[in-house]
Backbone bond lengths (Angstrom), bond angles and torsions (degrees), N, CA, C in turn:
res aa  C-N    CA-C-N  psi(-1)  N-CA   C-N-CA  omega(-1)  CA-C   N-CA-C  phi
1 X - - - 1.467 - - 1.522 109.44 -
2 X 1.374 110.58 129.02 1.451 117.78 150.94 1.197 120.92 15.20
3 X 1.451 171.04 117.46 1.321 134.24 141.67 2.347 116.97 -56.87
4 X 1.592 91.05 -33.33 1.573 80.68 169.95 1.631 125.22 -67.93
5 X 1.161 94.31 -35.15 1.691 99.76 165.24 1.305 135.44 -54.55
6 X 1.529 106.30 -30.97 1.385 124.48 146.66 1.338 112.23 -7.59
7 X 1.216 101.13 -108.55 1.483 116.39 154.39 1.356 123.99 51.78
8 X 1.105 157.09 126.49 1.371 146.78 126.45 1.272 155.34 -111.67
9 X 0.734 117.05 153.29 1.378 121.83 -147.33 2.131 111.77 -71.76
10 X 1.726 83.14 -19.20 1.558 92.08 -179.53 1.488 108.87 -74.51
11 X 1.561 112.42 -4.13 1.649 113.91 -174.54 1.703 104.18 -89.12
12 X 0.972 81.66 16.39 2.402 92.97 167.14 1.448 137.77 -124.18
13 X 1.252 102.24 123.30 1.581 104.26 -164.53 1.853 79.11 -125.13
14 X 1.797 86.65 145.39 1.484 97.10 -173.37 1.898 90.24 -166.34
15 X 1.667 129.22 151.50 1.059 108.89 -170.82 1.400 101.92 -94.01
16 X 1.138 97.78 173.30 1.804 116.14 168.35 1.198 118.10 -77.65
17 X 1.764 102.98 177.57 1.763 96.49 176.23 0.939 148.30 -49.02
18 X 1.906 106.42 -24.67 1.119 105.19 171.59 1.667 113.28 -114.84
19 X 1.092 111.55 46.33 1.138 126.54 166.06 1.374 120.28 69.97
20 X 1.079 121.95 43.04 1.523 130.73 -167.84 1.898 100.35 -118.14
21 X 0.849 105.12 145.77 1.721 121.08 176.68 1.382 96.59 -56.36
22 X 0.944 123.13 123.19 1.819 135.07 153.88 1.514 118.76 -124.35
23 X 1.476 100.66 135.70 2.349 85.31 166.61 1.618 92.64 -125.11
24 X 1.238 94.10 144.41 1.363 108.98 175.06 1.576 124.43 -69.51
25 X 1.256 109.18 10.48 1.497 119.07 145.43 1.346 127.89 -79.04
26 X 1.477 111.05 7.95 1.359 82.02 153.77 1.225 121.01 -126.85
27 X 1.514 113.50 27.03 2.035 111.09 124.79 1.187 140.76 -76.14
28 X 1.467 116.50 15.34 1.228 140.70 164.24 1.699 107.18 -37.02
29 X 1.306 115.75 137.32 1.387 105.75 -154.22 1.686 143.37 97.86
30 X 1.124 83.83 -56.11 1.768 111.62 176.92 1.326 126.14 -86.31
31 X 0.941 120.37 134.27 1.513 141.04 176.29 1.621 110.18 -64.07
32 X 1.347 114.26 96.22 1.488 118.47 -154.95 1.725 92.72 -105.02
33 X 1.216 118.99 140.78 1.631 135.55 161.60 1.813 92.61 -113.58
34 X 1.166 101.63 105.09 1.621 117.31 158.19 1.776 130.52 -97.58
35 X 1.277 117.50 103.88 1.518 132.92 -146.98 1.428 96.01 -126.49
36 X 1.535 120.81 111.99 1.090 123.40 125.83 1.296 139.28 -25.00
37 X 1.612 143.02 99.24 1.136 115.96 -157.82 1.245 101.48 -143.29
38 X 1.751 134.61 148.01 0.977 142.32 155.67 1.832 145.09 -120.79
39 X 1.105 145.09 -148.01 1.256 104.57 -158.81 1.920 91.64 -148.98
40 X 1.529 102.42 19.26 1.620 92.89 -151.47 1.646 90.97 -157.53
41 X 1.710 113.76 25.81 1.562 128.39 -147.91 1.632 88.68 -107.49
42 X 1.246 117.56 159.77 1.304 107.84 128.63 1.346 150.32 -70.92
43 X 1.154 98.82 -14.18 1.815 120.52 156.19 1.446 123.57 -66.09
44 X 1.459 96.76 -25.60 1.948 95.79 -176.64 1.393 120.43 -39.91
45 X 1.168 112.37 -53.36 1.792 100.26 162.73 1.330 105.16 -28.75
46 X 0.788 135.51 -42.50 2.028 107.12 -159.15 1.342 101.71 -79.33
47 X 1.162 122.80 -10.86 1.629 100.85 150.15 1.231 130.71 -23.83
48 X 1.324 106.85 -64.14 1.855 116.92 -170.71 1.632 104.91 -57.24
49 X 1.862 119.22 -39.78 1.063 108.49 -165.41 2.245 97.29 -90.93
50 X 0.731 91.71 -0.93 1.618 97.07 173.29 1.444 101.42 -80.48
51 X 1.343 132.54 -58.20 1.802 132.30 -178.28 1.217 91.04 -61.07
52 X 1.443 137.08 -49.16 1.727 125.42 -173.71 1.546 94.38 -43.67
53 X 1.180 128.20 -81.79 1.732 145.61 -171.45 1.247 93.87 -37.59
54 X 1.189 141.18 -47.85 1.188 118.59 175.25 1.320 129.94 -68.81
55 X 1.313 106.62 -43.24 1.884 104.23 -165.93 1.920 83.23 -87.78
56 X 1.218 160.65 -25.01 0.886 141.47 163.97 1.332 137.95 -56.59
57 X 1.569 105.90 -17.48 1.803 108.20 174.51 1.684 103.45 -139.00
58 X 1.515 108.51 20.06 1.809 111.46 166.33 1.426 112.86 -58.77
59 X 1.406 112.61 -19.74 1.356 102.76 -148.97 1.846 85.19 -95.70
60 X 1.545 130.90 -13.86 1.253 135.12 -178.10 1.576 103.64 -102.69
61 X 1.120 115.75 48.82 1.639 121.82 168.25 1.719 102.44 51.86
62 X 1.736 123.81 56.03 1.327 122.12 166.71 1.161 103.64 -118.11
63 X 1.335 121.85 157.04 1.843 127.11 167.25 1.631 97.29 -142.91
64 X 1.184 96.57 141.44 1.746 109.72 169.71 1.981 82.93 -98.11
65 X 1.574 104.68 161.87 1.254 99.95 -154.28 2.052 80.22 -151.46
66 X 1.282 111.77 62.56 1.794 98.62 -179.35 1.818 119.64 -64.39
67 X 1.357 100.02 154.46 2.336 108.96 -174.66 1.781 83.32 -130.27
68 X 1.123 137.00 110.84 1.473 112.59 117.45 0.396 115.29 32.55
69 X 1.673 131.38 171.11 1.016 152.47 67.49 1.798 118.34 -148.01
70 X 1.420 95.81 160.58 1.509 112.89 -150.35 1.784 95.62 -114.66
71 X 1.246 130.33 3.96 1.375 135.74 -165.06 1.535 95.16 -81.95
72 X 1.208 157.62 -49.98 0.914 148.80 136.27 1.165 169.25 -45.24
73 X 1.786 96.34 84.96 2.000 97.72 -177.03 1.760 89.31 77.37
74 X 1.678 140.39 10.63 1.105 115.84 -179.42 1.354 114.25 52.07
75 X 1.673 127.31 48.11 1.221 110.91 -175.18 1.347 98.58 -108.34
76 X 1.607 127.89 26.21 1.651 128.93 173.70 1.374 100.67 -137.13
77 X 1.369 115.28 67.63 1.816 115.81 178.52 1.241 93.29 -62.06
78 X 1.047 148.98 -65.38 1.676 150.97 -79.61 1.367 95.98 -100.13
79 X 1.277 114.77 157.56 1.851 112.38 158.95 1.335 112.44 -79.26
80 X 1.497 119.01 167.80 1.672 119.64 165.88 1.642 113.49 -28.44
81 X 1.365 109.70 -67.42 1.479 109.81 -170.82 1.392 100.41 -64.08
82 X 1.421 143.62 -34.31 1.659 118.66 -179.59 1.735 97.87 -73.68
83 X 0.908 104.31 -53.35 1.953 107.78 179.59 1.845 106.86 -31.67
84 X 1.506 105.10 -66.93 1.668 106.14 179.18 1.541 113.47 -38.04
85 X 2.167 100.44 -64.71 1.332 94.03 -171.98 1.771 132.57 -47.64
86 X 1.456 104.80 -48.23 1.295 141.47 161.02 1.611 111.69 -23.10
87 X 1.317 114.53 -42.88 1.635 123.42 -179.82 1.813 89.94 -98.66
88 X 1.281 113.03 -72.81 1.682 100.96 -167.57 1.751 109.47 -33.53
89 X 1.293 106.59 -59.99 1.683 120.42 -167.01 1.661 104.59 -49.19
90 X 0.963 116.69 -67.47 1.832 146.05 -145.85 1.544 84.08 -89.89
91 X 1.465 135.77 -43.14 1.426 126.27 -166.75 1.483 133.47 -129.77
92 X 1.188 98.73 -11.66 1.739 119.86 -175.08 1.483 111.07 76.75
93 X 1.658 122.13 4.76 1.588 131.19 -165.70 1.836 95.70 -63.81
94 X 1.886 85.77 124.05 1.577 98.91 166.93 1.274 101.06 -129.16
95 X 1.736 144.72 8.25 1.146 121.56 135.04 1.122 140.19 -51.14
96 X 1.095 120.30 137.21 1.788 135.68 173.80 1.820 112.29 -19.76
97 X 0.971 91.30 105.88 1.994 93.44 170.33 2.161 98.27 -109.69
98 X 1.548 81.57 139.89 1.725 78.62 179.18 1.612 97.16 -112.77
99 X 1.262 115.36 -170.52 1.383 116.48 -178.88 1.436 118.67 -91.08
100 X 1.361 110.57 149.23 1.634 121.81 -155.93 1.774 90.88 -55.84
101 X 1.657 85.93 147.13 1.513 99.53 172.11 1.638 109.88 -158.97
102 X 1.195 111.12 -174.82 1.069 119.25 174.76 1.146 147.46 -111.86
103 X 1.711 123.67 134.90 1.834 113.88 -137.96 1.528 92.53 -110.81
104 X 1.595 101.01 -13.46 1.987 90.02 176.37 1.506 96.09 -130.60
105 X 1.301 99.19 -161.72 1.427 138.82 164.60 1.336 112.24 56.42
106 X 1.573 120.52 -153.20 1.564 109.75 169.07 0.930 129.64 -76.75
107 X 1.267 124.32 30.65 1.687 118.88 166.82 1.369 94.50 -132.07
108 X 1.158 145.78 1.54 1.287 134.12 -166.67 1.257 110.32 -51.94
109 X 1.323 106.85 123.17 2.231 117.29 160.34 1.156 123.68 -23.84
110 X 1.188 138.71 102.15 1.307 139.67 157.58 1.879 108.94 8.42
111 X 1.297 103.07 -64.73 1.622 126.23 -177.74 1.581 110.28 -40.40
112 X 1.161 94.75 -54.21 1.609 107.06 174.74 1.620 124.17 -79.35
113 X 1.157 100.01 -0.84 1.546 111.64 -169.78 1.949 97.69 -92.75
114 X 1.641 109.56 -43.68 1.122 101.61 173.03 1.786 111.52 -95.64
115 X 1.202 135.20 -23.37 1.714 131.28 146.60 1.986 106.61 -11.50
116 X 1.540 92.07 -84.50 1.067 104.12 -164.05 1.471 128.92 -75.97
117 X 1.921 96.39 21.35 1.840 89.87 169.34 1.879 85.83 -111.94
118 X 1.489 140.56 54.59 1.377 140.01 120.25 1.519 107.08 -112.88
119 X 1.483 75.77 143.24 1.542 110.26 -165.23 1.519 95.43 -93.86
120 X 1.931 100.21 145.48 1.462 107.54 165.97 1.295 128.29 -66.50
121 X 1.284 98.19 -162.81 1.969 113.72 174.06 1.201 122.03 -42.39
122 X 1.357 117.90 -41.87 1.206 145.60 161.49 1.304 135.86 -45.65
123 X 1.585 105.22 -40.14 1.562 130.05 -169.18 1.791 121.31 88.11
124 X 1.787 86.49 14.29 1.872 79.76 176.17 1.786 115.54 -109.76
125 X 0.962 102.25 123.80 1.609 120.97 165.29 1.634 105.07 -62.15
126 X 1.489 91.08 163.73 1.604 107.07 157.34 1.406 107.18 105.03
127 X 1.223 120.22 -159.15 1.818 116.72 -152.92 1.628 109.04 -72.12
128 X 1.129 81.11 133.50 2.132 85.85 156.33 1.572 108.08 -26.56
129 X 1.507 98.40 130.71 1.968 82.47 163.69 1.246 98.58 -124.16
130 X 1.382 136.50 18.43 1.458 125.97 166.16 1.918 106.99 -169.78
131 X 1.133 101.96 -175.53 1.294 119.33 -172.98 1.857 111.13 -76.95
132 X 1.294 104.74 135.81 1.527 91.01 175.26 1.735 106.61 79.49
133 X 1.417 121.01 34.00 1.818 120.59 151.73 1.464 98.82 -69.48
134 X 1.233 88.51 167.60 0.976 89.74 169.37 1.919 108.39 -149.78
135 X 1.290 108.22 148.91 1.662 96.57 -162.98 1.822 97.01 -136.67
136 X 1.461 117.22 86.47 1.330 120.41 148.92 1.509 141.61 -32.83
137 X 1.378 111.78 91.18 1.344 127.23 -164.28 1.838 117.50 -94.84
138 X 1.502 107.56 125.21 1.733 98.42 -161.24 2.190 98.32 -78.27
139 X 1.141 87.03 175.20 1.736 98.10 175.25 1.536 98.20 -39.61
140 X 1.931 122.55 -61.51 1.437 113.60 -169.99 1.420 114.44 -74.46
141 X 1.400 128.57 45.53 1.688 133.03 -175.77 1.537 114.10 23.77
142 X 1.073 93.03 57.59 1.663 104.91 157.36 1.804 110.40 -134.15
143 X 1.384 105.12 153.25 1.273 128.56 -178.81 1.607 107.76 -52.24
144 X 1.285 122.41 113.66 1.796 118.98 163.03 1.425 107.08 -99.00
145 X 1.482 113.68 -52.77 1.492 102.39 -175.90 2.060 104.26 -136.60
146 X 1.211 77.44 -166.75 1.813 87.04 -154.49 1.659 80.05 -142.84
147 X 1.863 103.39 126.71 2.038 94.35 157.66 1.742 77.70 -142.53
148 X 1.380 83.92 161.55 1.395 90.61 -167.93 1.960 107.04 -106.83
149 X 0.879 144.94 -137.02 1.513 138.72 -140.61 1.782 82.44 -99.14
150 X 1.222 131.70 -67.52 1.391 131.60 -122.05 1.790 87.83 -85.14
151 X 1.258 119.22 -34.49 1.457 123.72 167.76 1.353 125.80 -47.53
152 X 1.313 108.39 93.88 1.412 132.60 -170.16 1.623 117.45 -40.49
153 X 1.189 132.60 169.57 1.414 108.83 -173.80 2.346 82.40 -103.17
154 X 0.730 101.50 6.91 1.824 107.42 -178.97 1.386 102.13 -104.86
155 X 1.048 127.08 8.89 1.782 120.20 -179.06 1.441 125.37 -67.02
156 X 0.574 138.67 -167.52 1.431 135.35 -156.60 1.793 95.01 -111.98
157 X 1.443 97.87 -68.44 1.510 110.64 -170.91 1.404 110.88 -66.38
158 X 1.891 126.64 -39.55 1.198 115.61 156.70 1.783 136.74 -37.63
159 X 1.921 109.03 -56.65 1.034 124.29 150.65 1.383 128.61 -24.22
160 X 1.412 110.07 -55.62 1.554 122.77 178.20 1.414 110.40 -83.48
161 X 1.034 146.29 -3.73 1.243 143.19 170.76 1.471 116.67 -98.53
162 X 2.042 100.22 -22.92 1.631 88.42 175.89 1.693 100.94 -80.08
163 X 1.506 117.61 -21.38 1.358 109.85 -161.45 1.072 102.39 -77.42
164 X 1.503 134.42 -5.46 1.825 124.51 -179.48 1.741 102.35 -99.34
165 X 1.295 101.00 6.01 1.604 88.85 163.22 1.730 124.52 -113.66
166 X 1.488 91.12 6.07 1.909 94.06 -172.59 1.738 85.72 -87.53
């Protein structure tokens, strides 16, 4: 294995939506789905099927875990409070949203820095290329799988990959 892959993801603290200190240790344990997400995408629908994934396997140690981000086409203008309402209203989302950040370039988040060294379906690593990745995280916060935007949060192979980690 990797030694950067190593890595975990529980070694990041970054705040939430509403701006409060969080570290992502304390989903330590849990079967984390980590999603880029925005509010103005053509992907935004998968919100609804992202809150399904959640309240359907919360009760088996899973969390959908949504980031912002605004790197694309500006499709996450909004502040925290339009972002929150925007998911409560439009989706019923009561998983954790943290505050917008960044999945590439030179500012990219720590978070995304170790995300995006597993590679997809495919076998390719490297930056987000759109809104709505999505990056399957095992109980010990490391990377198992990688689907990229068009991969539904209802897919078959998504589905089956969260169920070999509960």
């Amino acid at each position: 294995m990797d030694t950067k892959q190593a890595r975990s993801i529980y070694e990041i603290e970054l705040p939430k939506l509403d701006g409060k200190p969080a570290q992502l240790s304390e989903y330590a344990g849990k079967v984390v789905l980590a999603v880029n997400v925005a509010s103005r995408c053509g992907f935004t629908p998968q919100y609804a099927g992202l809150q399904a994934l959640n309240e359907r396997y919360s009760d088996r140690g899973f969390v959908v875990l949504g980031f912002p981000c605004n790197q694309f086409f500006n499709q996450e203008p909004g502040d925290a409070e339009k972002i929150q309402e925007f998911c409560s209203v439009n989706y019923g989302v009561t998983f954790p949203l943290f505050s917008k950040l960044d999945v590439k370039g030179g500012h990219q988040h720590p978070l995304y820095e170790i995300l995006s060294e597993a590679a997809d379906g495919s076998g390719k690593a490297g930056n987000v290329k759109w809104n709505f990745e999505k990056f399957l995280v095992g109980r010990d916060g490391h990377v198992v799988r990688r689907f990229r935007s068009k991969v539904v949060p209802e897919d078959p192979q998504l589905i089956e990959a969260i169920e070999s980690q509960l």
